[in-house]
C-alpha angles and dihedrals in degrees: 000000000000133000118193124173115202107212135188099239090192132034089302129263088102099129098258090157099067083049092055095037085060104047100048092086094073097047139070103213127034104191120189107208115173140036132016133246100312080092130086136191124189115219121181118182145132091300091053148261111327136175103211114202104161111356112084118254095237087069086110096048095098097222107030112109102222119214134196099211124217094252096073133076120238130207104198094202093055091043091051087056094045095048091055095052089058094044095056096054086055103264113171103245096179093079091055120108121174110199116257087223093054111124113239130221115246124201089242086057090054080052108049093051091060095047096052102043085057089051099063094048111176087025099053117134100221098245123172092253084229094125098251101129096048094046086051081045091049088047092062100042089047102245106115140106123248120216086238090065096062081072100068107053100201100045094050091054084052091057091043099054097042088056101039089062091058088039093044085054089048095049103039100036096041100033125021103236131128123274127253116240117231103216091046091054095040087056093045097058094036086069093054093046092060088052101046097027092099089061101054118096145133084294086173090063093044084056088052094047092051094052106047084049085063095249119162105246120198106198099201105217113220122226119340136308086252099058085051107132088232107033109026135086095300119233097014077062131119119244095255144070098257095181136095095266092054080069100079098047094045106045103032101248105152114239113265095043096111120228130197131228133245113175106192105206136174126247083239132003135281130164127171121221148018115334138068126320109176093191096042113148124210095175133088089274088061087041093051087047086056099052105031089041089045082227102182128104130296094206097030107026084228117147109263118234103248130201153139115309106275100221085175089056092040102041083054082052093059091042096055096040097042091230119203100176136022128218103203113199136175099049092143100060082062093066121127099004103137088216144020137201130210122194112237098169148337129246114223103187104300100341130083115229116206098182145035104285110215086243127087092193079060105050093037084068097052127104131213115257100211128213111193131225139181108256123204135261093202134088113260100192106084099050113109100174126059086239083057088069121102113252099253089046092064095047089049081059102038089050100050083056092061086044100046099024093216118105121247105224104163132049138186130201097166145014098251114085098252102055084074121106111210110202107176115004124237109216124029 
C-alpha cells in the first residue's frame, strides 16, 4: 500500500491534473480533499480535453473509486454540469463517491462573496466570486450545510430556515441586497439532492477500508503551497488548507499512514490574483510565457501573472510539505529563450532573505536575487526520455534539485500523456 499526496508547490496552476491523471493507473483510489470549484485542473487524454473542478482527475482510470473528500465545498449545480461533460465522452460515474460530510455551496454564499469583495474595494483579494470563502467560513461557525443533509428533506429545510434568516439580516442590513426565499432555495436543492443523492456516502470509512486492504490512495492537492490559508501569502490566501497535511483531515487517512509527497511545480512561475510575486515580469519575457504558456485560468479564463522560477518559494514548499519527490512541467514554454533566471533569494533592504517571511508587506518590498543560466534553442516537446533533452535543459533540471534538494522524477514538456518523462515511478 502507497499513499501519495500530489501537491501545488506554487500558487497553483501547475498542471496537477495531468499528474494525477497519470498516476491514477496505477491506484485504486483518487481522493479530492480541499477547495471547491475555484480550482481547475486541465486533463488531456485519450477521451479528450477536460477542465476538472470537482470531480477528481483519476475519473478516466476504469477501475479507480473516486472520492470527494469532506474537506472540499461543493456547489451542486457546478458539479451537475461537470458530471454531464464526463459523462458524454464516456467516463465511468459508478466509481464516484462525494463525502457525506462535504460543505455545500449555497446561493447566499455565492452572494456574500460578491458583495464583500466589492466592499473592500482597493483592498479586494481577486477571488472567483464563486462563494467559497464564506461556505469554509460557515463551516467554522457552524452554520453550513453537509452534503449528508440534502438526504433528509425535512431536516435540511429546518437548517435552512433556521440559516437564511441570519443570512437574509447580513445581506439586507449590511448590504442592501434582496433576500433569499426559503421555499425557492429549498426546491432548488432538492433537486440537486435527488440527482446526486446516490453519490453521496461515509466517504471517510470507504478511505479506511481501502487502506487497511493495502490499496494504493492518491490524495489530489487544490490550488498551490503558497495560497495555503496558513502558510501562503495571508490574506492573498484560498479558504483551505492546500498543503499535505490537508490530506488526512480531508480525506479521512488516519494519521501514521505515511504519505508521500509529490510537489507539481512549473518550470517558472505564474499566480493569478491580488498579493506579492517577487519574480514577477512586466516585460515581453513575462508576455511570451503567457501566450505560449496559455497562461490564463482554468476556472476564470483571467491572465495569469507570469515570472522567473521562485527557488526560495519553492524550496519553502518542499519544506512544508516534506516533499520527497518533484513533478516539473512546462519545459517546453521554456524553448528557445537564450537565458534563463532563478531566484535564489530576495533582498529586503539590506538583509537576504532565504526563505518566505509571514508577512506579505514584507515580502511586497523584496527583490529577486537572480541566479543566471544558459536557456535552449531546441524543442522540448518531442523528447520522451530524460537523454532526449537538450543539454541545458538538463542542467536547468539538475540545478533546481541541488537548490531545492528534492529530486525532480517526473517531467513534463507538453499537455498530452506521452510528452511526460517518468523518471522514477511512483507506485509499483
Amino acid at each position: 500500500m502507497s499513499v501519495v499526496a500530489v501537491i501545488g508547490g506554487q500558487w497553483g496552476d501547475e498542471g496537477k491534473g495531468k499528474v494525477v491523471d497519470l498516476l491514477a493507473a496505477n491506484c485504486q483510489v483518487v481522493a479530492r480533499y480541499n477547495g471547491g470549484n475555484n480550482a481547475g485542473h486541465t486533463v488531456v487524454n485519450q477521451f479528450g480535453k477536460f477542465f476538472m473542478h470537482l470531480v477528481p482527475s483519476g475519473i478516466f482510470s476504469p477501475k479507480t473509486v473516486c472520492i470527494i473528500g469532506n474537506g472540499t465545498v461543493i456547489n451542486p449545480k457546478s458539479l451537475l454540469e461537470e458530471l454531464g461533460t464526463l459523462r458524454k465522452a464516456g467516463a465511468e460515474l459508478a466509481r464516484l463517491l462525494i463525502s457525506d460530510r462535504a460543505q455545500i455551496i449555497m446561493p447566499y454564499h455565492l452572494r456574500q462573496d460578491q458583495l464583500e469583495e466589492a466592499a473592500r474595494g482597493r483592498g479586494s483579494l481577486g477571488t472567483t466570486g464563486r462563494g467559497i470563502g464564506p461556505a469554509y467560513a460557515d463551516k467554522h461557525a457552524r452554520l453550513g450545510i453537509r452534503a449528508g443533509d440534502l438526504r433528509d428533506e425535512a431536516l435540511f429545510r429546518e437548517k435552512l430556515a433556521f440559516i437564511l434568516e441570519l443570512k437574509n439580516r447580513l445581506l439586507v442590513q449590511l448590504y442592501g441586497a434582496e433576500p433569499f426565499f426559503l421555499d425557492q432555495v429549498y426546491e432548488e436543492y432538492v433537486d440537486y439532492a435527488r440527482t446526486i443523492g446516490p453519490w453521496i456516502g461515509d466517504a471517510s470509512a470507504t478511505m479506511r477500508e481501502c487502506l487497511a486492504s493495502g490499496q494504493n490512495v492518491l490524495l489530489e492537492g487544490a490550488q498551490g503551497t503558497m495560497l495555503d490559508v496558513d502558510f501562503g501569502t495571508y490574506p492573498y490566501v484560498t479558504s483551505s488548507t492546500t498543503i499535505a497535511a490537508g490530506g488526512y483531515a480531508g480525506a479521512g487517512v488516519p494519521v501514521g499512514y505515511p504519505v508521500q509527497g509529490v510537489g507539481v511545480f512549473k518550470a517558472y512561475t505564474s499566480r493569478v490574483g491580488g498579493g506579492p510575486f517577487p519574480t514577477e515580469l512586466f516585460d515581453e519575457v513575462g508576455e511570451r510565457i503567457r501566450e505560449v504558456g496559455h497562461e490564463y485560468g482554468t476556472t476564470t479564463g483571467r491572465p495569469r501573472r507570469c515570472g522567473w522560477l521562485d527557488v526560495v518559494a519553492s524550496h519553502y514548499s518542499v519544506a512544508v510539505n516534506g516533499l520527497s519527490s518533484i513533478a516539473l512541467t512546462r519545459m517546453d514554454v521554456l524553448d528557445g529563450l537564450p537565458c534563463l533566471q532563478l531566484c535564489t533569494a530576495y533582498k529586503y533592504g539590506d538583509q537576504t532573505l532565504t526563505t518566505v517571511p509571514a508577512s506579505v508587506e514584507v515580502l511586497q518590498q523584496c527583490e529577486p536575487i537572480y541566479e543566471e543560466m544558459p536557456g535552449w534553442q531546441e524543442s522540448t516537446s518531442g523528447c520522451r526520455t530524460y537523454a532526449d533533452l537538450p543539454q541545458n535543459a538538463r542542467r536547468y533540471i539538475e540545478r533546481l534539485e541541488e537548490l531545492l534538494t528534492c529530486p525532480v522524477d517526473v517531467v513534463s514538456v507538453g499537455p498530452g500523456r506521452e510528452q511526460t518523462i517518468v523518471r522514477r515511478p511512483f507506485f509499483a
